[in-house]
C-alpha positions, 0 to 999 in steps of 0.5 A, spaced: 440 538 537 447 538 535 450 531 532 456 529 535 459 530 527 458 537 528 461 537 536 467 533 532 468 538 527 468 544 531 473 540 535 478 538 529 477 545 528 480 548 535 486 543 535 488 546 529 487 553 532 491 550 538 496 547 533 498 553 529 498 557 536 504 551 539 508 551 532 508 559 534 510 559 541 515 554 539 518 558 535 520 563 538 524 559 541 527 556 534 533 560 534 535 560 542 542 557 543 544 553 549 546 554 556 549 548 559 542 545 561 541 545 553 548 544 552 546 537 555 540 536 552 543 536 545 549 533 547 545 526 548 545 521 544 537 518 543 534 512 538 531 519 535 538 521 532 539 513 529 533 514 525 535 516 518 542 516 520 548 513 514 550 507 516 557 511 517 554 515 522 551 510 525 558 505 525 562 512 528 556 511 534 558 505 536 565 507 536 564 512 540 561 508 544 555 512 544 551 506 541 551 498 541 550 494 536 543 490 541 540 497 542 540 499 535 538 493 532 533 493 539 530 499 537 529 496 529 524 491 533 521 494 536 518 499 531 517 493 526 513 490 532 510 498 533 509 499 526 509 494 520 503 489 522 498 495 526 500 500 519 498 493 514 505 495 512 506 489 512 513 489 510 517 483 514 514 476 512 520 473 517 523 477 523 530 474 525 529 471 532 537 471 534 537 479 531 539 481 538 543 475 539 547 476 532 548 483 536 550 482 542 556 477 539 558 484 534 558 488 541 562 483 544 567 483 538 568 491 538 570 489 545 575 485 542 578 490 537 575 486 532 572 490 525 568 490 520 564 494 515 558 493 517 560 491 524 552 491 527 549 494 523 541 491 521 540 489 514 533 486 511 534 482 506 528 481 501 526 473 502 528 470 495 534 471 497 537 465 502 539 466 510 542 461 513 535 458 518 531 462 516 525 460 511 526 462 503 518 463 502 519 466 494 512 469 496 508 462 498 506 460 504 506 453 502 513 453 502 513 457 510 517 450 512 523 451 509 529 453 511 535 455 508 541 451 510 545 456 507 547 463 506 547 466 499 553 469 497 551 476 497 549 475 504 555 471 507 559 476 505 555 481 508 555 477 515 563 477 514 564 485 515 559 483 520 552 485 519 546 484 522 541 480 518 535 482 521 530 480 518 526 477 510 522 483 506 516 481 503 515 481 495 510 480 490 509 472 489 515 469 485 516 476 484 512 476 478 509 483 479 512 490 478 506 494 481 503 490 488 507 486 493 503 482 494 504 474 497 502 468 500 507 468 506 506 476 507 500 478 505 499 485 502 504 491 503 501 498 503 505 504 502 507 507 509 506 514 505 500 512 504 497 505 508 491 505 501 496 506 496 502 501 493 509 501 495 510 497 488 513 491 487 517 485 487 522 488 493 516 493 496 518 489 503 524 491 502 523 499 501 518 499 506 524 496 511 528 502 510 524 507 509 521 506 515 527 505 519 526 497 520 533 496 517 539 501 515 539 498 508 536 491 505 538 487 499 533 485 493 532 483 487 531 487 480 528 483 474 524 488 470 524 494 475 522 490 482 528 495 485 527 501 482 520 502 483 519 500 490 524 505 492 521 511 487 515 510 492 519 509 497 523 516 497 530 512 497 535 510 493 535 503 488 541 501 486 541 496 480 548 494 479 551 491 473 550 484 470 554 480 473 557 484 478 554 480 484 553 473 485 546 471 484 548 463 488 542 463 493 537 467 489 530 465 486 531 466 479 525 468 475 528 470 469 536 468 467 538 473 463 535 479 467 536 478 475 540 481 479 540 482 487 540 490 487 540 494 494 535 499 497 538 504 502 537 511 504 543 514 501 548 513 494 554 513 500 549 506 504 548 504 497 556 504 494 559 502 502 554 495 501 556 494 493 563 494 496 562 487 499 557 484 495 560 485 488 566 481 486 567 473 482 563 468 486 567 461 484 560 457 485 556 462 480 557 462 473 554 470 472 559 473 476 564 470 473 567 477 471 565 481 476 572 482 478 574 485 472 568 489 471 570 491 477 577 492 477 579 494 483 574 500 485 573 501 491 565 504 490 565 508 496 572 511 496 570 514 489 563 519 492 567 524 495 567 531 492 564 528 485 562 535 482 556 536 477 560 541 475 562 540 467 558 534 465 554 533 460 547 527 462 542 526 458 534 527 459 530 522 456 524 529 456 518 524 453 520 518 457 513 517 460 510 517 453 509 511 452 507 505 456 505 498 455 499 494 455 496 488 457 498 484 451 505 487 451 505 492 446 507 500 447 501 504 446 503 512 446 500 516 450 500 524 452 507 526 454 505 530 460 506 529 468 500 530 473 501 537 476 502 534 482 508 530 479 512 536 475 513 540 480 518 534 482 521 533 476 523 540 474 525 541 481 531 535 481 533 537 474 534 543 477 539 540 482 543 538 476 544 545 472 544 549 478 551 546 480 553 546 474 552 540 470 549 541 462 543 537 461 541 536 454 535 532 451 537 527 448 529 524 446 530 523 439 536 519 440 534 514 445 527 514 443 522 507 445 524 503 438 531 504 439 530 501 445 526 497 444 531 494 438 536 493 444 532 488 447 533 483 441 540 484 440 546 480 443 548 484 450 555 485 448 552 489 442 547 492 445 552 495 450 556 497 444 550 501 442 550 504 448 556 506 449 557 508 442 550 513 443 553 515 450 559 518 446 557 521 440 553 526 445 558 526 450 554 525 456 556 521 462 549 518 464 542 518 462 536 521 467 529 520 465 522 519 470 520 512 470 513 514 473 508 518 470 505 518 477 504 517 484 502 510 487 496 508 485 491 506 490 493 498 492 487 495 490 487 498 483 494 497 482 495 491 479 493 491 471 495 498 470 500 499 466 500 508 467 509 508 467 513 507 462 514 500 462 520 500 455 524 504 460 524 502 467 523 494 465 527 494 458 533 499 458 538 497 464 535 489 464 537 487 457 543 491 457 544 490 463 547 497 464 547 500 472 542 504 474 540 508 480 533 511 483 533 516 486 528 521 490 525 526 487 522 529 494 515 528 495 509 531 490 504 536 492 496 534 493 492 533 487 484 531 492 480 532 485 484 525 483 485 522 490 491 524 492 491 528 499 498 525 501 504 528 499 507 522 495 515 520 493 517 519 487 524 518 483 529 519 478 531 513 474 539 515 472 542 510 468 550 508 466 555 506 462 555 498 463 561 496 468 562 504 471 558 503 476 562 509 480 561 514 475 554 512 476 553 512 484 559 518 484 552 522 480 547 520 485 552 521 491 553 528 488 545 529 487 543 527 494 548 531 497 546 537 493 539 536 494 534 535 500 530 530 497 530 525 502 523 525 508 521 519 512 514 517 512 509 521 518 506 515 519 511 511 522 515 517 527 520 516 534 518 512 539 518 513 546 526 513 549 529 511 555 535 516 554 530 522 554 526 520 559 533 520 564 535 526 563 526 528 563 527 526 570 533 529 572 531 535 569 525 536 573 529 534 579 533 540 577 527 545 576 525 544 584 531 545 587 532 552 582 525 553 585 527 553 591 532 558 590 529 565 595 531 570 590 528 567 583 524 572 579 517 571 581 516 572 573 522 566 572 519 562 577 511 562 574 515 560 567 519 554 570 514 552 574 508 552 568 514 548 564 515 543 569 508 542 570 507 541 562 513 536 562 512 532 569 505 531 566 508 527 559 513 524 563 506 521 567 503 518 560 503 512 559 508 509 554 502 509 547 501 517 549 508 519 549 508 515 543 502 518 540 504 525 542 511 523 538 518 525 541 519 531 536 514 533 542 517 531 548 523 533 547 521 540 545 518 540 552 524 539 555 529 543 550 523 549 553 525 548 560 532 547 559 532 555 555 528 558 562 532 554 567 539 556 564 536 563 563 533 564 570 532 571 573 533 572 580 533 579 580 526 582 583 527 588 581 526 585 573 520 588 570 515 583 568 514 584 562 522 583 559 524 578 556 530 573 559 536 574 555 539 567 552 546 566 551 548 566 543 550 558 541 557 557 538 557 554 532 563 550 532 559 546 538 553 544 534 551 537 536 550 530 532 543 530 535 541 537 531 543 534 524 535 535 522 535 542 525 530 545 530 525 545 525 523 539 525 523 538 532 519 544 534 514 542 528 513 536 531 508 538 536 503 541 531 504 536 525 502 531 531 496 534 532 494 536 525 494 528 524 490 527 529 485 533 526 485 529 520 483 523 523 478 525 528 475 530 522 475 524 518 470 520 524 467 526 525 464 526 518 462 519 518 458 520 525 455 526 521 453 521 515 445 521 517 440 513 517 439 510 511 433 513 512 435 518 510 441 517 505 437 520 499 436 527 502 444 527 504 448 525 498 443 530 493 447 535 498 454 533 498 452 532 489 450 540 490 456 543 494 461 538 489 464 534 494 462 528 492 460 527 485 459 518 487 453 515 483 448 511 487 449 504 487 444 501 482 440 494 483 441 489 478 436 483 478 438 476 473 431 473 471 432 471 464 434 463 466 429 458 466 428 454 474 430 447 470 429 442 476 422 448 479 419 446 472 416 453 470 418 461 471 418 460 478 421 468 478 414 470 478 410 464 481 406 469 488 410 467 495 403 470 499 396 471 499 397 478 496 402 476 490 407 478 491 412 474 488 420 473 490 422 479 487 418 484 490 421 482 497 428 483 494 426 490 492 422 491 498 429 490 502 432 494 497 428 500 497 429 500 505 437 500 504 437 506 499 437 503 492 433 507 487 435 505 481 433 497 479 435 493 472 432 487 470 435 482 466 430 478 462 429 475 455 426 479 450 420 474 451 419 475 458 418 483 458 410 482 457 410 477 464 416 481 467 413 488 466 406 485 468 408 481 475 412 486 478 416 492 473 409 495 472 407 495 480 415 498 482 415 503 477 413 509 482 419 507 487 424 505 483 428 508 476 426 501 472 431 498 467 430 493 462 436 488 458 435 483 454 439 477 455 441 475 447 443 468 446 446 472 440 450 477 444 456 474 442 464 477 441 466 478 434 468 473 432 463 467 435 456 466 433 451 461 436 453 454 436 447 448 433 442 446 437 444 452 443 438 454 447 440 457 454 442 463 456 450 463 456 450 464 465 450 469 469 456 472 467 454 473 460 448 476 464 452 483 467 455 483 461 449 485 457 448 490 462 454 494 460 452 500 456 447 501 462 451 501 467 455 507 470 455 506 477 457 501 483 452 496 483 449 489 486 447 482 483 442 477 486 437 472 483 431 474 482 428 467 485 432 468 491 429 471 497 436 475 502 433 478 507 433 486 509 440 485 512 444 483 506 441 489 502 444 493 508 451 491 508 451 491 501 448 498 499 454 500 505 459 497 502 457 500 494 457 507 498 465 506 499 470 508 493 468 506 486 475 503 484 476 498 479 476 491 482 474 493 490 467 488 490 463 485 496 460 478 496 454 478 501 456 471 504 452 466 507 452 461 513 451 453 508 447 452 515 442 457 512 442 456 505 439 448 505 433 444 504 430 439 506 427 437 499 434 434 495 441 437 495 443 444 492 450 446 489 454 451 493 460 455 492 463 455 498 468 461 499 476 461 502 476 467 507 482 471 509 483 478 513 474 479 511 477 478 504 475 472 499 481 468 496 477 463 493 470 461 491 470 453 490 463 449 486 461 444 491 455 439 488 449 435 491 450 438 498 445 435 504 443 437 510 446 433 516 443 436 522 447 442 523 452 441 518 452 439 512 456 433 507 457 434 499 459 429 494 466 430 491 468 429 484 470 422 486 463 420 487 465 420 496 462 424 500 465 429 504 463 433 510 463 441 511 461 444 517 454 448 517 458 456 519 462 455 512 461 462 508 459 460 502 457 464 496 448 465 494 450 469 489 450 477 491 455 480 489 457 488 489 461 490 484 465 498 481 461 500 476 466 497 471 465 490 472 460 489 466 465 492 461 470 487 465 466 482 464 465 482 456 472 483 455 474 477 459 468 473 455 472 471 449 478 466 452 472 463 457 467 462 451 473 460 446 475 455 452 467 452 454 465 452 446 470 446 445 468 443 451 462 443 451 458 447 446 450 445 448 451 446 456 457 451 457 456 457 461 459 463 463 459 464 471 459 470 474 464 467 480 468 463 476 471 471 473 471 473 480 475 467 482 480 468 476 480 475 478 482 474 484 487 469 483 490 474 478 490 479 482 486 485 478 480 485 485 479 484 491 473 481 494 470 484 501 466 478 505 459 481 508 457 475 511 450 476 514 447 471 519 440 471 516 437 464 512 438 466 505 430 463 502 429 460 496 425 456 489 430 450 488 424 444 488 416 446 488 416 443 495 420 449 497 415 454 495 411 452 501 416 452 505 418 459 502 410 461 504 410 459 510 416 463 512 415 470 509 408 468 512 412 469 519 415 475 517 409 479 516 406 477 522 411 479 526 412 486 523 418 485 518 414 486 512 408 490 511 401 485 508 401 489 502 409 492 500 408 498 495 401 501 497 
């Protein structure tokens, strides 16, 4: 029998063949030019052409009246609602409710006669930034209540020439980190060229924004890099002006001496024309207090037009990735060489330069990384002079370096990783306050050996002399109208619009009265017919399949019978296999609506169904995945034809602490009349859910009996480990406190098990009884990617984990999304009916519902998390010695919690609805007895477990 794996397969593989057979028939018709019905066709004006269009563009639009202001900013919502939560984009923490109304006033003030710069054009703004009534959460939901009460200076001048505020960007909590975007009031935003991958941070809501067309430009905020490194990943320009140049009133300062509002938009021009309004002295703001004579006078935008590259003279940094900086804040050299899906890139935007005439000379070993460094301690009026002083000896007019050394990281790995050239992006430009811009490289090849199998953005750093912002964007602007880097994101394309479908319905209306016609060509007749057919059944399709088959596609049908329509036969006399003649286009008539050319309309189709291949290749090749039964035999095929060299998750099993309140070794007391114990249970389940390999962690003194209870009878179905838990296994450094004699906890536990551990792996008691289906769920998740910090918690219901016997210590788990955001201690839990009440740390007792999640210890964990937890060991057991020397111990939930809250991991919550077993009191154990006693009555375990 063939799986439905397989049916999937071959059917991916016959959409692909459909879709290289579409991308030929259309483009036999790429180069056919207009007759009037075309003509027509490509004089509409749709919500297709306002998707990367400049704002230039899109201003001459509504002077024409071709557009409104509430139909663009309309279009904007309704891809946010579309896209931005669907996709986990999760660029928006707050869409600006009166947006349209905001709209329609711009419309009805160009009804007046009014102007405006911006007169209704959409603008996103990242949410430290304040808008009048809408809330400033700086990243943190406790704070969602808050609204502002008045605008920013950035953004009241922005509002006067009539902008549209459309909405506050997410960002990384109080901006504190460069790599994720990541909050409280937002959640966690994803690259849209890549939904796994980081759009970095702190203004990655803002580069989503205007990457996917959810605003035409936005504002945030750069401290270290938080503008400049979401637009790398976002295939847009950051703009970083100089210090003081724009009002700083309204923001949420992190660091006084570094902060800038900056602006994300997709073009230099977008980018000078919003820095024209922005910039300027602000009476109210001590920064800004010589941004007019920083200025002077310069109209930013006026000063782009026709720069030419031709004789100038920039700097590259050539090893400007050399170097990185690590967890403790010092740089760490590293390799000088660009991943081979990144060089292409840069070769390619260096090549944008010295094709068109510029002169780039390497100037490593002027602005070397202690050069800079040294920067960062002098005064800033010096460090510029320093600068200016270089700039001029090597006659450049500005600096280019590459400020990534690599695409974006997968998200959940993102944080703590420190793999760009933090000196540079994070050092250079902030202390000295010079203006820099990021511009796109493009995007990078696939690399599917390292997990890249997307095309990613990446940009160029180009920094300036401090207070020639001109020069600077005069550069950028020359750059980007030389070059051809700029691609929206795939994941977020047109959708359905009204205009098309309009002139769709007329056109078919058309197409019957010209079939009528008694002398049509028999073969003209066939052809408009079978075209008709084909339109008429997507103008049948309901709003999400016209959507899911992308404008590009719609439209290229209708372009189809336009062409046949305008070049009908109605000779009979036409041989039938001619091909019509089709009237040559006139260029001077090309319209706006063809600005991306015909390529990208006729590919639409077939790139469309090469992602929906993808997608149901990649169901297929889940659905093709065999039972757990069989889950051996598949993944030593996978290993032998190299495509997926992942090594089995491993189970380890914590023995080595004494049941203080049981009053014995209750790991290894029998649980039934054949002796089995606990543990042979567990790794009964284990063995059902696929693990093969199991580590017991013990003391050195216990291997005897362990050995005897249990490791000597398992040994012929698992691969057995030993680890000896040592009370001596200490940092360098510490040494065992006088009168210690228990084991240092749980997390001291895992982290002896490091140089044994190269796989994902799962953590349990040894005295808790889990059941088959935590076992399950925990072997599927550790079957996923091993990434550093992606880790499972079994949880379960507090109902199923109490006894009747006394009271037990819980850790109960805050739960967001299937993702645990906090693990809190609770003491002296006791049932109370189906719920339960603990005693808080004031002596009261408080109630806690019965469906509370909480955490039994069983955890999974990628296969660093043992090294993890002995590096984090130190500042824990430096902190617990002076508190409590004797008692201190090392929780393995504790590291988890601080993680989480540190953003280094994230914790998926498998939670099972089984009752959880265990030994806290010698009455527990009959207890325990009784009910496995059930479970082999009624199937669920054989009598005798190994035989």
């Amino acid at each position: 029998m063939i799986s439905s794996g397989t049916w999937i397969k071959r059917i991916c593989t016959l959409m692909l063949c459909v879709c290289i057979i579409l991308s030929v028939s259309f483009f036999s018709y790429a180069d056919t030019l207009p007759g009037p019905r075309q003509q027509r066709l490509d004089e509409l004006f749709t919500t297709e052409d306002l998707l990367d269009a400049p704002i230039s563009e899109l201003i001459a639009a509504m002077e024409e009246g071709r557009i409104t202001s509430e139909a663009l900013v309309g279009m904007y919502l309704e891809r946010i609602e579309t896209y931005d939560k669907q996709l986990t984009l999760n660029s928006f923490i707050t869409v600006n409710p009166n947006a349209l109304d905001e709209a329609r006033a711009a419309d009805e003030a160009r009804a007046r006669g009014e102007s405006g710069i911006l007169l209704g054009i959409p603008i996103a703004v990242k949410d430290n930034i304040d808008v009048k009534g809408l809330p400033t959460t700086n990243g943190y939901s406790g704070i969602l209540g808050y609204k502002a009460s008045a605008d920013s200076t950035a953004v009241s001048r922005l509002r006067a020439e009539g902008a549209v505020i459309i909405g506050k960007c997410n960002m990384s909590a109080g901006s504190m980190s460069g790599t994720v975007t990541r909050s409280s009031s937002g959640g966690v935003s994803h690259n849209p060229y890549d939904i796994t991958r980081t759009p970095a941070g702190s203004s990655g809501g803002s580069a989503i924004a205007v990457t996917c067309n959810f605003a035409a430009a936005a504002l945030g905020s750069d401290t270290n890099s938080s503008i400049r490194r979401p637009a790398s990943f976002a295939n847009i320009y950051g703009y970083r002006p100089s210090a003081g140049l724009v009002s700083r009133k309204g923001l949420r300062v992190t660091h006084g001496l570094y902060d800038t509002i900056g602006i994300l938009a997709r073009t230099a021009e977008d980018t000078a024309l919003i820095l024209d309004i922005i910039s300027g002295t602000d009476s109210a703001d001590r920064y800004s207090s010589s941004a007019d004579q920083i200025k002077n006078g310069t109209v930013y935008s006026e000063s782009l037009d026709n720069f030419p590259l031709q004789g100038i003279k920039i700097g590259y940094v050539s090893n400007s990735f050399g170097y990185y900086v690590n967890g403790s804040g010092k740089a760490v050299s590293k390799p000088t060489e660009l991943s081979a899906a990144v060089k292409g890139m840069v070769d390619n935007a260096l090549e944008v330069f010295t094709s068109n005439g510029a002169e780039l000379v390497d100037v490593s070993e002027y602005f070397t990384e202690p050069f800079i460094r040294r920067l960062r301690w002098r005064s800033a009026s010096n460090a510029r002079k320093d600068v200016k002083n270089a700039f001029e000896e090597l006659g450049i007019s500005a600096l280019v370096y590459v400020s990534q050394t690599d695409v974006p990281e997968i998200e959940r790995k993102a944080i703590g990783r420190y793999d760009n050239p933090s000196c540079y992006i994070n050092i250079f430009s902030p202390s000295v306050g010079l203006p820099e811009i990021m511009v796109p490289m493009g995007l990078s090849g696939t690399d599917p050996d390292r997990g890249v199998t997307e095309p990613m953005p990446l940009g160029l750093s180009i920094t300036g002399l401090y207070g020639d912002d001109a020069t600077l964007l005069a550069i950028a602007s020359a750059y980007g109208r030389l070059s051809d880097m700029r691609h929206m994101p795939q994941t977020t394309p047109a959708l359905a619009d009204s205009t098309l479908e309009q002139f769709a319905q007329e056109l078919l209306t058309e197409a019957d009265g010209l079939l009528s016609a008694p002398d049509l060509s028999q073969k003209s007749f066939r052809q408009i017919t079978d075209a008709r057919n084909n339109l008429e059944a997507l103008s049948m399709t309901e709003e999400e399949g016209k959507q899911a088959v992308s404008v590009a596609m719609y439209r290229n049908t209708v372009e189809r019978l336009c062409i046949l329509m305008d070049s009908a036969e109605f000779s009979e006399t036409q041989p039938e296999d001619d091909i019509p003649a089709v009237p040559e286009p006139d260029p001077e008539t090309e319209p706006f609506i063809k600005r991306y050319g015909n390529v990208l309309l006729i590919t639409g189709a077939s790139t469309v169904l090469l992602i929906a291949a993808i997608a149901l290749l990649s169901i297929g090749l889940r659905s093709g995945v065999p039972s757990d039964t069989n889950k051996k035999t598949y993944n030593n095929d996978v290993d032998k034809e190299g495509k997926n060299n992942m090594k089995k998750p491993v189970l380890v099993i914590m023995a080595a602490g004494m049941g203080s309140r049981f009053g014995g070794l209750k790991q290894i007391a029998p649980v039934d009349d054949s002796g089995h114990i606990i543990m042979d249970y567990s790794l009964y389940d284990a063995k059902r859910a696929g693990f093969e390999k199991v580590v017991f962690v013990i003391k050195k003194e216990l291997e005897a009996d362990f050995r005897a209870a249990i490791g000597d009878r398992i040994a012929g179905s698992f691969d057995v480990s030993y680890v000896f838990q040592d009370i001596s296994d200490l940092p360098e450094g510490f040494s065992v406190p006088e009168g210690r004699v228990k084991p240092w906890g749980t997390g001291h536990a895992v982290a002896s098990c490091r140089d044994v551990i190269d796989a994902p792996f799962a953590v349990i008691n040894a005295d808790d009884f889990y059941g088959r289906s935590a076992f399950e769920m925990i072997y599927r998740f550790l079957s996923g990617p091993d990434e550093s910090g992606r880790y499972g918690m079994v949880g379960f219901r507090l109902r199923n984990t109490l006894t009747e016997n006394g009271s037990v210590a819980r850790g109960q788990c805050s739960v967001e999304n299937g993702l645990l955001t906090d693990v809190t201690e609770r003491i002296e839990i006791y049932p109370r009916g189906n719920d339960a009440e603990y005693r808080a740390e004031d002596g009261s007792m408080v109630e806690i519902s019965g469906d509370t999640v909480v955490s039994m210890n069983f955890w999974g964990f990628s296969s660093d998390m043992a090294k993890t937890l002995w590096e984090r060991f130190p500042a824990y057991l430096e902190a617990g010695l002076a508190k409590d020397p004797v008692k201190f111990e090392y929780y393995l939930p504790s590291v988890v919690n601080d993680q989480i809250k540190d953003g280094t991991c994230t914790v998926t919550v498998l939670t099972c609805e089984d009752s959880w077993h265990g030994v806290t009191y010698t009455d527990d154990l009959p207890d325990l007895k009784k009910a496995i006693s059930r479970m082999r009555e009624d199937g669920t375990y054989p009598v005798s477990l190994w035989d």
